[in-house]
Structures are given as C-alpha cells and as structure tokens.
VEXVO-828205 format. One record per residue (C-alpha): residue number from 0; residue in one letter; chain; x, y, z. Coordinates in steps of 0.001 Angstrom, whole numbers, padded with zeros to 6 digits. Example, Ala and Ser with C-alpha at 12.3 -4.5 7.8 and 13.67 -1.06 7.14 Angstrom:
REM residues 2
<node k="0" r="A" c="A" east="012300" north="-004500" up="007800"/>
<node k="1" r="S" c="A" east="013670" north="-001060" up="007140"/>
This chain:
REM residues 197
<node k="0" r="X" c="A" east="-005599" north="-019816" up="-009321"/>
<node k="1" r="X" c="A" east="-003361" north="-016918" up="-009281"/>
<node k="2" r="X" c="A" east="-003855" north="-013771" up="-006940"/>
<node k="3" r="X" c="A" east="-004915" north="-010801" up="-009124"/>
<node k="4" r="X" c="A" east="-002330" north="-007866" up="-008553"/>
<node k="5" r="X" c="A" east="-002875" north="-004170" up="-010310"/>
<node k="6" r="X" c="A" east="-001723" north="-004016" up="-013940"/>
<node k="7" r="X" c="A" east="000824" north="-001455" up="-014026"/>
<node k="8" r="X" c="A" east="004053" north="-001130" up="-017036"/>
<node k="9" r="X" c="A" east="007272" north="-001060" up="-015803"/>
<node k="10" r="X" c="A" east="008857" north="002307" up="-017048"/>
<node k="11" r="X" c="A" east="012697" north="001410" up="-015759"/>
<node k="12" r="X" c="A" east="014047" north="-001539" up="-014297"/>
<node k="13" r="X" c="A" east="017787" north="-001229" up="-012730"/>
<node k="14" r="X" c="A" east="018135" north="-004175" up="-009960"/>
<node k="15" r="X" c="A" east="015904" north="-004304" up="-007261"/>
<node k="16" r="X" c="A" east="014484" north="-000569" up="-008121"/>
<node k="17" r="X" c="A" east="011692" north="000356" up="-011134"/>
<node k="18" r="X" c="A" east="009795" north="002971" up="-012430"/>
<node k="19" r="X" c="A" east="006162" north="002222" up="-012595"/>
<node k="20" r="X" c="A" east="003169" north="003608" up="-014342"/>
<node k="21" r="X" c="A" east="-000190" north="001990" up="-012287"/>
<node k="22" r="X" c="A" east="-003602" north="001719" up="-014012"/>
<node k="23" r="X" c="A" east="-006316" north="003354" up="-012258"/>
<node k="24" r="X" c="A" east="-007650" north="001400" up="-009216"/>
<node k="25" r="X" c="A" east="-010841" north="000681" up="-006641"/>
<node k="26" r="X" c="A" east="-009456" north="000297" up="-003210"/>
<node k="27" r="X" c="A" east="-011184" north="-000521" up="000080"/>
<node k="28" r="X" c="A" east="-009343" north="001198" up="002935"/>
<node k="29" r="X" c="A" east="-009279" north="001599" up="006884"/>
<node k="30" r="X" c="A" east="-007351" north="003641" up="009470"/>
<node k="31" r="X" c="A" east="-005472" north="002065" up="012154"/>
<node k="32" r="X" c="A" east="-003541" north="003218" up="015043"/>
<node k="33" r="X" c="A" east="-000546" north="001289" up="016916"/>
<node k="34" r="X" c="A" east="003457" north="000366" up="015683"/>
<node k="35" r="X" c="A" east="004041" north="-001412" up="011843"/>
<node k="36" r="X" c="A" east="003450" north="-004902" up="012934"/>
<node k="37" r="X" c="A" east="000243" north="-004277" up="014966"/>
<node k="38" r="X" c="A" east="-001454" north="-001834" up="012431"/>
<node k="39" r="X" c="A" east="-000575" north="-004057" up="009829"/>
<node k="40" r="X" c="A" east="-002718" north="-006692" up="011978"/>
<node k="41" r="X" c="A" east="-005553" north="-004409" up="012679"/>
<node k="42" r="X" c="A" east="-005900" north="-003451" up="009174"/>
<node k="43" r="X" c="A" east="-005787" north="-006296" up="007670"/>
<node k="44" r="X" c="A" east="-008754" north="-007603" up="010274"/>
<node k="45" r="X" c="A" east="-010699" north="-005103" up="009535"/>
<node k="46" r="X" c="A" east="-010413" north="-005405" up="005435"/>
<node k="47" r="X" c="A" east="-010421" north="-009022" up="005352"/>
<node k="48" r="X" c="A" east="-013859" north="-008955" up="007196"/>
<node k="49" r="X" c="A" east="-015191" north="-006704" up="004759"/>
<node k="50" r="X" c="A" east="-014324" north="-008859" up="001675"/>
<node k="51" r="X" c="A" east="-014975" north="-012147" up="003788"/>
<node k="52" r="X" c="A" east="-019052" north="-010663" up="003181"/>
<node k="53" r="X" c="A" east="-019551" north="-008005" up="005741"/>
<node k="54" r="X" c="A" east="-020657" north="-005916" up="003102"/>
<node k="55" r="X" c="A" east="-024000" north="-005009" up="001308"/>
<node k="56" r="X" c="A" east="-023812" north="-005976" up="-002577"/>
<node k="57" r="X" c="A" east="-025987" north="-003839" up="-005006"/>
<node k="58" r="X" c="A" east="-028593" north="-007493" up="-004835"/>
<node k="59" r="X" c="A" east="-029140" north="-006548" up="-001069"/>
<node k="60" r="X" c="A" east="-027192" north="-009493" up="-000382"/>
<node k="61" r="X" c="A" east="-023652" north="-010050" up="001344"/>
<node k="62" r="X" c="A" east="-020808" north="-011004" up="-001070"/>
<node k="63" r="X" c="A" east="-017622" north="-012434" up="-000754"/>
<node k="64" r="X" c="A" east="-014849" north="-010349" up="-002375"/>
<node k="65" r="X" c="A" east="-011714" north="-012109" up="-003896"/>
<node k="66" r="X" c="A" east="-008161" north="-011463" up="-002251"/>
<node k="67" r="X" c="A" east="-005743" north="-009412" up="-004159"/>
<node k="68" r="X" c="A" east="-002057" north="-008881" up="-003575"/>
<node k="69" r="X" c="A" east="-000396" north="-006622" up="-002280"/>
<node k="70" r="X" c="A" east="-001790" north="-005433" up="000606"/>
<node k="71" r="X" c="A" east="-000077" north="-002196" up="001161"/>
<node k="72" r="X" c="A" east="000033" north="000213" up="004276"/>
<node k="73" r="X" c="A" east="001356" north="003694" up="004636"/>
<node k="74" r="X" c="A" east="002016" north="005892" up="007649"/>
<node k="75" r="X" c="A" east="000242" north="008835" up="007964"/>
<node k="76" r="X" c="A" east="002364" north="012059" up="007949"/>
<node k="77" r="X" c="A" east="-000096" north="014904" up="007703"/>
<node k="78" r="X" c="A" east="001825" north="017291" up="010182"/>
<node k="79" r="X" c="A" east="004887" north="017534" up="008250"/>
<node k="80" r="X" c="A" east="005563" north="020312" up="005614"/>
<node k="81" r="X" c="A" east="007855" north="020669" up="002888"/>
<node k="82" r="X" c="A" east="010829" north="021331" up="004749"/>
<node k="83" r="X" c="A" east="010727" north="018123" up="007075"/>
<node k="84" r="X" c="A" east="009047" north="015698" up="004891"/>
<node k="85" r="X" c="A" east="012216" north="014168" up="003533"/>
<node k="86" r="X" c="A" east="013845" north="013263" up="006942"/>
<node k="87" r="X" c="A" east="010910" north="012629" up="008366"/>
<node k="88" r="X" c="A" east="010046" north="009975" up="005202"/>
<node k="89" r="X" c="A" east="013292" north="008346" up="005347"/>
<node k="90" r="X" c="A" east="012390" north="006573" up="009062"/>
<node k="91" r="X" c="A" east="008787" north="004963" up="008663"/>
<node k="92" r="X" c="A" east="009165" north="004420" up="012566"/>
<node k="93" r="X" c="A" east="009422" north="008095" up="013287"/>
<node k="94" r="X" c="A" east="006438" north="008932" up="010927"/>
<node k="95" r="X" c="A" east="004165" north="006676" up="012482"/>
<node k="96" r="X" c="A" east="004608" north="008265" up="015771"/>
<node k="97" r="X" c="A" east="003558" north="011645" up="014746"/>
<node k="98" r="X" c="A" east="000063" north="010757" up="015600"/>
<node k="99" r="X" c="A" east="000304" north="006570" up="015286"/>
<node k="100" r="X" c="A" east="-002048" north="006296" up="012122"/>
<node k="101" r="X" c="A" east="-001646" north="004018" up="009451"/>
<node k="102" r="X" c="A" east="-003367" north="003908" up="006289"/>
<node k="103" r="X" c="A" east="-004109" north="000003" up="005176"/>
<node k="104" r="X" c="A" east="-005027" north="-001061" up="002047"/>
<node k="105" r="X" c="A" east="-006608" north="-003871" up="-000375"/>
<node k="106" r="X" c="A" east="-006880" north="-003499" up="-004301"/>
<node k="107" r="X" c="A" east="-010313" north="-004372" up="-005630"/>
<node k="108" r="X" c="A" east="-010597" north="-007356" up="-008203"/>
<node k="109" r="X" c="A" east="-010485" north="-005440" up="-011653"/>
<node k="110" r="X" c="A" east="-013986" north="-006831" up="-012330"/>
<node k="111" r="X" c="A" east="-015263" north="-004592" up="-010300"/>
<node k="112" r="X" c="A" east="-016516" north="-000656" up="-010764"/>
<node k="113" r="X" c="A" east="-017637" north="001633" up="-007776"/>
<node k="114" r="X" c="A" east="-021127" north="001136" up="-008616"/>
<node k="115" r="X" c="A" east="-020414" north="-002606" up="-008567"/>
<node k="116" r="X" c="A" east="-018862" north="-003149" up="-005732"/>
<node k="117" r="X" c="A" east="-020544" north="-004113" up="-002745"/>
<node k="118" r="X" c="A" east="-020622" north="-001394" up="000135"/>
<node k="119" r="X" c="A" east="-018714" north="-001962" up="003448"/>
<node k="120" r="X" c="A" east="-020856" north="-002302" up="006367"/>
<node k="121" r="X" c="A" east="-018398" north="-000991" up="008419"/>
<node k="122" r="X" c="A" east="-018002" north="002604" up="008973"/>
<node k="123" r="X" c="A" east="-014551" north="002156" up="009190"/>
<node k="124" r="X" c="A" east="-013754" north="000822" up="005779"/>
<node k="125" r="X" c="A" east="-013634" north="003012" up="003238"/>
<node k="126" r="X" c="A" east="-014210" north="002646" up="-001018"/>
<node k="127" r="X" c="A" east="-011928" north="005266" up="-003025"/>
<node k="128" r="X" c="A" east="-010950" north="005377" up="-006160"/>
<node k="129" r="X" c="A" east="-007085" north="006264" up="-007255"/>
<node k="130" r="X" c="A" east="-006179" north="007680" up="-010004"/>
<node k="131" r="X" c="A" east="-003537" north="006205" up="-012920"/>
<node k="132" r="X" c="A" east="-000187" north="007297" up="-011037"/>
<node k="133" r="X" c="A" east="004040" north="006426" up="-011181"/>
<node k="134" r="X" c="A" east="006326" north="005285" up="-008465"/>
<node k="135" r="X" c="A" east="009040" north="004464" up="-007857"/>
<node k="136" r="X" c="A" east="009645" north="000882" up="-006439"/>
<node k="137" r="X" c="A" east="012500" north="-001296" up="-004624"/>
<node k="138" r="X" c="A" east="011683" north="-005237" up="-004526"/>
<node k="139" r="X" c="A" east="013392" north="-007251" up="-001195"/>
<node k="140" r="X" c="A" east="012504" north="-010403" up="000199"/>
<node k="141" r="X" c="A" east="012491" north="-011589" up="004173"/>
<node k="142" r="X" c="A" east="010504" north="-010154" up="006620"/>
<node k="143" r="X" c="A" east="009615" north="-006269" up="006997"/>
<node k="144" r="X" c="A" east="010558" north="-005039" up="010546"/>
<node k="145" r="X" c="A" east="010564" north="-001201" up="011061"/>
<node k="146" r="X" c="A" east="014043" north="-001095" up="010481"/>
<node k="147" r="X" c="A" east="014399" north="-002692" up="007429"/>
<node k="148" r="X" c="A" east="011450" north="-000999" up="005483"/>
<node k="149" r="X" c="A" east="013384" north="002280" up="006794"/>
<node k="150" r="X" c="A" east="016661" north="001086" up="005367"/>
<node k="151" r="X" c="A" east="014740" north="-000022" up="002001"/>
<node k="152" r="X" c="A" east="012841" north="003526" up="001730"/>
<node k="153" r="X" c="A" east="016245" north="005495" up="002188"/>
<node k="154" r="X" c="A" east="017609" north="003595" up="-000767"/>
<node k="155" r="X" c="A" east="014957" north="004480" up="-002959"/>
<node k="156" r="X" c="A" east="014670" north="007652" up="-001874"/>
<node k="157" r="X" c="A" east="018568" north="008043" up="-002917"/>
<node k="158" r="X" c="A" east="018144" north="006581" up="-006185"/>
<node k="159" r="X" c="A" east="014704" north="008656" up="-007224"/>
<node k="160" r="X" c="A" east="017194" north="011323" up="-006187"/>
<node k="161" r="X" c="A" east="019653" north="010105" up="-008431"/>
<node k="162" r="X" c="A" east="017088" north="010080" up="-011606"/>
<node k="163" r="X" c="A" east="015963" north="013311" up="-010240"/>
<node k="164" r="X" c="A" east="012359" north="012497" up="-009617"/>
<node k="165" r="X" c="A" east="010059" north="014472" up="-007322"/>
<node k="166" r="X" c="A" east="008019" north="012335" up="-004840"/>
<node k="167" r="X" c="A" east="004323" north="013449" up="-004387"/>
<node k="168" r="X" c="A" east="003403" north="010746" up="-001744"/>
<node k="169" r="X" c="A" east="004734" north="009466" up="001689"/>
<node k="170" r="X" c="A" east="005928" north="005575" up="001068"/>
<node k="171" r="X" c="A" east="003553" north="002609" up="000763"/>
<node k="172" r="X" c="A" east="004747" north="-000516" up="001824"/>
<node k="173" r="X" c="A" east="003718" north="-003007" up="-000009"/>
<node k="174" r="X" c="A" east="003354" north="-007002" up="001520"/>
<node k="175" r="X" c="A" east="002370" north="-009775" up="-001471"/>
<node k="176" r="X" c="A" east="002027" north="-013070" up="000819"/>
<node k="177" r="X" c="A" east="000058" north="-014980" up="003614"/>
<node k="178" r="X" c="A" east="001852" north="-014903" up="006638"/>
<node k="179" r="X" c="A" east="002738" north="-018738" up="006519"/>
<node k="180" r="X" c="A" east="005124" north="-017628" up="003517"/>
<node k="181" r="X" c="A" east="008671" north="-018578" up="004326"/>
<node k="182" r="X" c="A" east="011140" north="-015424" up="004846"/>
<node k="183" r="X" c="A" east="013201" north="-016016" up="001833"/>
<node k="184" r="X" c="A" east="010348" north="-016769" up="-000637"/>
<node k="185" r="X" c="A" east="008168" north="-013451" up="000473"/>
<node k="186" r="X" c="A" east="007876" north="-010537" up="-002114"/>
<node k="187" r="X" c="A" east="007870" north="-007135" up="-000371"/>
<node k="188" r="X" c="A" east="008408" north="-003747" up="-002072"/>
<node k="189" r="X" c="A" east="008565" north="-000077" up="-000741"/>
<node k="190" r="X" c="A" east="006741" north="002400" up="-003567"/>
<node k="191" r="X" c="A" east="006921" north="006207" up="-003475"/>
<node k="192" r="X" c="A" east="004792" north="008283" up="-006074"/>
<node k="193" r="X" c="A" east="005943" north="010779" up="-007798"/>
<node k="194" r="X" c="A" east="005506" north="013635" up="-010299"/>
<node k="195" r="X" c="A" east="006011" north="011845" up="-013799"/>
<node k="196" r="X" c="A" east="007311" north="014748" up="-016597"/>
C-alpha cells in the first residue's frame, strides 16, 4: 500500500524546482535540540512513538496512527530579523546553532480531523493545524548532509529570487524514505513558503 503524502497542485515545474500550492494539513510536531542528523533522530523517536499508540484516541483507547511521507524538519531561527534572515537561511548549519532547535514534523493521514485524532500523551508532541500555503520546492536524491541541504536551499533561494517571490518561512527539509532506502533511489526536497500574489 502506498504512503499517503499531502495533496498539493503543482503551480510551476522547471527541472528539479516547483511552485506548490499545499491543501490544508493536521500535523503532529516536537522540538529537538542537537546538529541535522541527530535532531532528525530525536524527532523522529519521539513522533514515531506517538503514532506507534502512545496516544489517547477519542474511545479512551490507544491507537496506532498510519505513517505518512515526508517527514520534514526545519531549524529554528527566531533571533534573526529582516535584515539577516537571508544569509542566515542560506546555511541550515549556521541557523541551527543560533539556539540548536529543530522543529520535526509528521503529516496526519487525511482521514483524520483535530477532533479525530487521537491526543499525544507526550507533552512534547504537539497537534497543529496549518493552513492551505505555497512554496517553493527543489527535488534531489542521495543523502542530506548539512552541506548539501545548504547548497540545495541557496539554489532555490536564487531561483524564487529569479521569479521574484517573497519567502514567508525559514526552509523545511523534507525526507520521503526509511532509512534502509538506497542513496540514489531516496526522494528529498528543500521547500520555502512564500507570499503567493
């Protein structure tokens, strides 16, 4: 059976880059601190145990929450203001450091509403809903050192500069497969919101 991903239109498509217009969403979230790879491991932990059943379902009982793709994580840069937000977006490493949060993410299965969903036992995990939104997207394959995903978010920061879109968000990056996935078959995409017209 295949993994259910958010429904979204594609808006643009030049190579690896596209303009996307999400559908809104129901996302369970947590908070991590450390570099990219060990965040990402943390996070994931964490949100896997809550869909695994540590949870409390509107029944009383525990449920077990299908996996969605992607899981997506995104550096927290709450210090920086206008004026430093670009360079500081263009290095994910660099953000990261400002206080070492990361934001990790899973999508809820579409079947599910906020008064559906069962609750996280955790205090740590948290349910929010987000709102129909556009980003910008570039697709690569391989694995996603901190490096790399800077090198990928640069680009697409160029070429959203290039169609002359504003970003409203810091960039997401956004992992589609298990671990065990080969390099060369792995789908992995940095997305930046921003301002549609």
């Amino acid at each position: 059976m295949a993994t259910e991903e958010p429904k979204y239109t594609v808006l643009t498509q030049v190579d690896d880059f596209e303009l996307r217009r999400y559908d809104e969403q129901l996302v369970a979230q947590t908070w991590v601190s450390g570099d990219q790879d060990s965040a990402s491991r943390e996070g994931f932990k964490v949100l896997a145990d809550y869909i695994f059943g540590n949870n409390t379902a509107p029944s009383g009982d525990s449920s077990k929450i299908s996996m969605t793709a992607p899981v997506t994580m995104q550096a927290d840069n709450k210090k920086s203001d206008n004026k430093s937000q670009k360079i500081a977006m263009t290095a994910p490493v660099s953000m990261q450091q400002d206080d070492g949060k990361w934001r990790v993410q899973f999508t809820m299965p579409s079947k599910y509403t906020l008064q559906t969903l069962p609750k996280p036992n955790n205090p740590n995990v948290e349910i929010i809903e987000v709102p129909a939104q556009t980003y910008g997207v570039i697709k690569f394959s391989g694995l996603v050192g901190s490096k790399k995903v800077a090198n990928k978010t640069e680009a697409l920061q160029t070429w959203m500069q290039d169609q002359s879109l504003t970003p409203i968000g810091e960039p997401e990056l956004a992992r589609y497969n298990p671990p065990w996935t080969l390099p060369f078959l792995r789908r992995n995409e940095v997305m930046i919101a921003y301002q549609s017209k």
